[in-house]
C-alpha positions in Angstrom: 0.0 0.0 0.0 3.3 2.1 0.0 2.2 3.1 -3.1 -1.2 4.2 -2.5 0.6 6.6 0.3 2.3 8.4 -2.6 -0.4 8.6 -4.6 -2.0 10.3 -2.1 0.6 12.8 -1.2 0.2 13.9 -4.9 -3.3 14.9 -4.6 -5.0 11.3 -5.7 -8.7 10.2 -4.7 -9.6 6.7 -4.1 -12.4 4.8 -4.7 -11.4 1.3 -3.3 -14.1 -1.8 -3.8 -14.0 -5.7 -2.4 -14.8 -7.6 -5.6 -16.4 -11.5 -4.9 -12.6 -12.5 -5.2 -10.2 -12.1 -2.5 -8.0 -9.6 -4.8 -9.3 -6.0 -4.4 -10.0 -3.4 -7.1 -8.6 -0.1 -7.3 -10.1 2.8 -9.0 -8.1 5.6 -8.9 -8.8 9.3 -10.0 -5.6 11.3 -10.7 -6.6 15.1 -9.9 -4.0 17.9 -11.4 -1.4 19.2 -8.5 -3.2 22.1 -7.4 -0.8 25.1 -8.3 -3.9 28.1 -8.4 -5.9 29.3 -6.1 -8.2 32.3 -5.4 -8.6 33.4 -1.5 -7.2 29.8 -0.7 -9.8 27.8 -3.0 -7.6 25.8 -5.5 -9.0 24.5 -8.9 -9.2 21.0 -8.5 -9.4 21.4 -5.0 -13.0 20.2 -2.7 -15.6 22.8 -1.6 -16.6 22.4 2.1 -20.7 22.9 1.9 -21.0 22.6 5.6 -18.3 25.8 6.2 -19.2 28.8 7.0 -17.0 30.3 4.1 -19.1 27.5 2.0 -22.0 29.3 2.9 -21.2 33.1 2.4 -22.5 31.9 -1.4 -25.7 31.7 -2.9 -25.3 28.5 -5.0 -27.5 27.0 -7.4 -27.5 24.7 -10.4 -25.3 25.9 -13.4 -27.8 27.3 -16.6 -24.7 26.2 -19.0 -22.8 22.8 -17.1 -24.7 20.1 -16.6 -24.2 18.7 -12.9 -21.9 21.8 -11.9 -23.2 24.1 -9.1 -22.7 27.6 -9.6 -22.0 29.9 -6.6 -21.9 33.6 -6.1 -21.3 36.0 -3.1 -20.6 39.8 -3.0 -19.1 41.6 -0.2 -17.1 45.6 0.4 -13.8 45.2 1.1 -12.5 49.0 2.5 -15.3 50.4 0.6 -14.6 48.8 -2.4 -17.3 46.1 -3.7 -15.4 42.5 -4.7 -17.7 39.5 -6.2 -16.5 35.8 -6.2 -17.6 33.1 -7.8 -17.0 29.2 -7.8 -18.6 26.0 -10.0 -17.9 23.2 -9.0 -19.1 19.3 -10.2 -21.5 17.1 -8.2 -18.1 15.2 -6.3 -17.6 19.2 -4.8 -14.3 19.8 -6.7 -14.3 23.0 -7.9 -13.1 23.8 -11.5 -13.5 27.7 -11.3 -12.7 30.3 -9.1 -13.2 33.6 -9.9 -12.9 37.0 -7.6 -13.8 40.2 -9.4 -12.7 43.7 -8.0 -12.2 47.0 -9.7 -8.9 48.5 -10.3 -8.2 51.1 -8.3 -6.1 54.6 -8.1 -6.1 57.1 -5.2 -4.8 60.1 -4.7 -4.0 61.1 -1.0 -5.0 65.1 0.0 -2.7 67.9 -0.5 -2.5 70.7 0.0 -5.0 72.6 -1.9 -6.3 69.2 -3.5 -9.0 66.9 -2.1 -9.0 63.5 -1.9 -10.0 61.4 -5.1 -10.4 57.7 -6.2 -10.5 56.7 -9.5 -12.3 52.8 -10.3 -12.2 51.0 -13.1 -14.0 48.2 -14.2 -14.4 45.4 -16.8 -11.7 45.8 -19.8 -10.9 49.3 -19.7 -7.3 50.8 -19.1 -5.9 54.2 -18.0 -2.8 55.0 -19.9 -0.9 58.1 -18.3 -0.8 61.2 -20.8 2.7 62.0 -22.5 4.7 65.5 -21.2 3.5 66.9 -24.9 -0.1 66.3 -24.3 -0.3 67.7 -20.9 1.5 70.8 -22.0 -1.1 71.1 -24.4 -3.8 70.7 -21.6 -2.0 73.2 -19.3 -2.8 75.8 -21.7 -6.3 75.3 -21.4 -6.7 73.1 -24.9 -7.4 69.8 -26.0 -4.6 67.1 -27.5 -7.7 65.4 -28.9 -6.3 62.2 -28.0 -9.4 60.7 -26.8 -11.7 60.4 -23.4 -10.0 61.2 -20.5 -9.8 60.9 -17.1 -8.3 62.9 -14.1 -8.7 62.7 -10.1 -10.6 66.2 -9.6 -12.2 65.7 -12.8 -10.8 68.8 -14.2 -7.9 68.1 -17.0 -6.9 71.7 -17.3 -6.4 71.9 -13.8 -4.8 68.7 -13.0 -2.3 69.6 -16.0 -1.5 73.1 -14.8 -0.9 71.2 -11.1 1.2 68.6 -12.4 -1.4 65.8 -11.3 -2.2 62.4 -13.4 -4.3 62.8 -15.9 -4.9 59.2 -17.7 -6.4 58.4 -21.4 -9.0 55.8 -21.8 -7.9 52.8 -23.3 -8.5 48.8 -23.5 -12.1 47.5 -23.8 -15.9 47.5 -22.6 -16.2 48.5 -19.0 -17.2 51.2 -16.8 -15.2 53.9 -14.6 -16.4 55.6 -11.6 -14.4 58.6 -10.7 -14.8 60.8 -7.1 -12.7 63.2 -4.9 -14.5 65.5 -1.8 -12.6 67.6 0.8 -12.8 67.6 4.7 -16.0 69.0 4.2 -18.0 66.5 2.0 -17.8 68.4 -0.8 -16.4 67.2 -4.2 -17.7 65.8 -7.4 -18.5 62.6 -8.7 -18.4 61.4 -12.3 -18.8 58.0 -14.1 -19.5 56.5 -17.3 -19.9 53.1 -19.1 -17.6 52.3 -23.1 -15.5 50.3 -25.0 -12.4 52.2 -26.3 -11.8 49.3 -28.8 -14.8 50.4 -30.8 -13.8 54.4 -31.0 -10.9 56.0 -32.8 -9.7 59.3 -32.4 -9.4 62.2 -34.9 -12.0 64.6 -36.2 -15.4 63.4 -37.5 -15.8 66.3 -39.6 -12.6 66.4 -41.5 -13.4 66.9 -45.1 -12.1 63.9 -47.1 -8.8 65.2 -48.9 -8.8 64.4 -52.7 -5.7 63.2 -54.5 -5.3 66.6 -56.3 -5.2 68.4 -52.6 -3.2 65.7 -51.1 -0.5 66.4 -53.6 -0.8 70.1 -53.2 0.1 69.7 -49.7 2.7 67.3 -50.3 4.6 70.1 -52.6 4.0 72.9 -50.5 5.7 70.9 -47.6 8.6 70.4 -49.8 9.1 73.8 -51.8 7.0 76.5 -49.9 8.0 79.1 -52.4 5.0 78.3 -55.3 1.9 79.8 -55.6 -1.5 78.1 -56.8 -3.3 79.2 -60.1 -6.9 78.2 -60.4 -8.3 77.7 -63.8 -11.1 76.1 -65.2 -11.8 74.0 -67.7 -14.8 74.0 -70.0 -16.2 71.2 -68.6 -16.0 73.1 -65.3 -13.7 71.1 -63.6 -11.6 72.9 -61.5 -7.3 72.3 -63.0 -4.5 73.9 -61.0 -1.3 74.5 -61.7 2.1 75.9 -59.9 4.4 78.6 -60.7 7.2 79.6 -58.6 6.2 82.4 -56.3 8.5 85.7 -55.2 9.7 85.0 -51.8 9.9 88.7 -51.8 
């Protein structure tokens, strides 16, 4: 049975059963080693049901795996909302394990500044702004890069203060941005998209034809021509260059 004993160590169940004979039969279930875990609860690993971490869940038959039970609990850790889930088979081993939090960024107080949070949620991403773009924000304009988001939902100011200001990137999810000051004051903003499905750059930009395209093209070469209009009898409009006095 020395065997058996090693088996074992390596995370084996046994289902042992006396046969008519006087040999024995073994049926053995080989598990995988159980390397992850969420909160302590390994895949592969047994669910307790009479614990009372067992029953912080509200479990109930899975709508997509047949005989899996699917459990969910939700709870506020330091303010912030979390949500786990498990499914697990009939035998009680579990095969997911999932904990869902936001991502979150603070900013302490300072002086002059309240304090802020800024949550994310789902498959959206804040990407920091570069030095360029918050210069340009500074001065009280936009580097039409996109949706963004700052602590005391203010760009302009957060640029001018030298504070983070973050561009909206990734996929479909939701942010939730607040700050207040030692009086309860503040301001509160939040908003559901999908970056993925929005590019930036203007809407209402005429569409450039191949005759302007080239125009510009020369221009940025040899600044020094000049544009003639002239139309044809068709009324097309034909253009030509001729060199222009720099004077």
């Amino acid at each position: 049975m020395s065997w058996l004993r090693k088996l074992r160590s390596f995370g084996a169940v046994f289902a042992i059963a006396p046969t008519a004979s006087i040999a024995q039969e073994y049926t053995i279930t080989i598990h995988p080693e159980r390397k992850y875990s969420v909160d302590g609860l390994a895949v592969g690993a047994p669910v307790a049901p009479n614990s009372s971490a067992y029953r912080q869940y509200v479990c109930k038959p899975s709508d997509q795996y047949q005989n899996f039970t699917r459990c969910h609990e939700s709870h506020s850790e330091n303010g912030i909302q979390v949500s786990r889930t498990i499914l697990h088979a009939s035998n009680l081993i579990t095969w997911y394990v999932n904990k869902r939090a936001p991502h979150v960024y603070r900013l302490n107080e300072m002086h002059g500044f309240p304090k802020a949070t800024i949550a994310t949620f789902g498959g959206v991403g804040l990407q920091p702004l570069k030095p360029n773009d918050l210069a340009v924000l500074a001065q009280g304009k936009s580097p039409h890069i996109g949706i963004l988001i700052d602590f005391l939902n203010n760009f302009h100011q957060s640029a001018k203060a030298r504070l983070p200001v973050y561009k909206l990137s990734g996929s479909a999810g939701f942010a939730w941005i607040a700050n207040y000051d030692r009086q309860g004051k503040g301001t509160l903003r939040f908003f559901a998209a999908d970056p993925s499905q929005m590019t930036t750059g203007s809407a209402d930009a005429p569409e450039l034809s191949p005759d302007t395209l080239a125009v510009q093209a020369l221009f940025a070469i040899s600044p020094g021509y000049q544009i003639n209009f002239v139309y044809d009898c068709y009324g097309k409009c034909r253009w030509c260059l001729s060199g222009a006095d720099q004077n």
